[in-house]
Residue, then its C-alpha position, 0 to 999 in steps of 0.5 A: x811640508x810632511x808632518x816630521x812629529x806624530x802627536x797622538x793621544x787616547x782621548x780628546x780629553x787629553x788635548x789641552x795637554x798635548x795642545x802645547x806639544x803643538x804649540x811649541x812645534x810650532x814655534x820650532x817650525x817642525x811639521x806635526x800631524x795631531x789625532x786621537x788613537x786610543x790604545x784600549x779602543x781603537x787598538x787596530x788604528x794604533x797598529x795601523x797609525x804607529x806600524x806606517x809612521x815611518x812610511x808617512x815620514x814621521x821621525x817621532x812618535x809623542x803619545x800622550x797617555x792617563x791612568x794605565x797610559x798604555x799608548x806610547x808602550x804600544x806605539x813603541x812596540x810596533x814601531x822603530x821610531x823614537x817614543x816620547x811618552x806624555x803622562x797626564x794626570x788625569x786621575x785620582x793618582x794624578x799623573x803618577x800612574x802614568x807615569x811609572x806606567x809609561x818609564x816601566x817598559x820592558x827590555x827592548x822597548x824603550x819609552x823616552x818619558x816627559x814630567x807630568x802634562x809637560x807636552x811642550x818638554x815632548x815636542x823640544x825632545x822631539x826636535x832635538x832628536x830631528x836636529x840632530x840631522x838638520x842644522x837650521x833645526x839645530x839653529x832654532x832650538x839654539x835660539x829658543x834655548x838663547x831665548x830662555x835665557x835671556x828671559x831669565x837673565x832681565x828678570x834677573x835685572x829686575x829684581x836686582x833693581x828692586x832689591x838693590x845690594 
């Protein structure tokens, strides 16, 4: 199946973190396709990489980004695509640079944006944008989201047991 979720990030420093929007596409069954773009350093392969995302199928982009996190702006900026922007903390600031760099986009260019390094929120988002189009989507991400809760409500049989009124 075509990849329907671009994950890309500036650095292969970033994929532990971007790692869990994998993970969690994963488990949604949404096709993804994953490769490092570097705004700063391979500004050509970013033109190239978010101007055909389209073209190639893609729904959404998920660019993960650190420091002055300039890759998801730039994704959106040639692209009509949806951009989740993933700030990770990686620097001294950790995290809050990029993220006030990735919610700061001017008009025009909006940015959708995730909390710091939480790549699995990005990938959620992204399906749900995608679902809204596909009803067996929509049927996972309601069993996922059962699933939460029901994670929630034995743990909260648990510690009423332990803790007895």
């Amino acid at each position: 199946m075509n990849a329907l979720v671009g994950i890309i990030m500036g650095s292969d420093s970033d994929l532990p973190t971007m790692r869990a929007a994998a993970t969690m596409l994963e488990e949604l069954g949404v096709p993804y396709e994953l490769d490092i773009v570097s705004a700063h350093r391979t500004p050509d392969k970013l033109h190239d990489y978010a101007s055909s995302a389209e073209a190639r199928g893609l729904k959404v982009i998920i660019a993960g980004a650190g420091g002055a996190a300039h890759l998801p702006g730039m994704a959106a900026a040639v692209s009509v695509l949806p951009v989740i922007g993933v700030p990770i903390g990686i620097t001294r600031l950790e995290g809050m640079d990029a993220l006030l760099s990735i919610v700061q986009m001017p008009a025009g260019v909006p940015v959708a944006a995730v909390a710091i390094d939480n790549a699995a929120n990005a990938a959620i988002l992204a399906a749900q944008m995608i679902a809204t189009g596909d009803p067996e989507l929509r049927e996972r991400l309601r069993n996922y989201k059962l699933g939460l809760r029901d994670k929630v409500m034995e743990k909260s049989r648990a510690v009423k047991g332990e803790f007895p009124a």
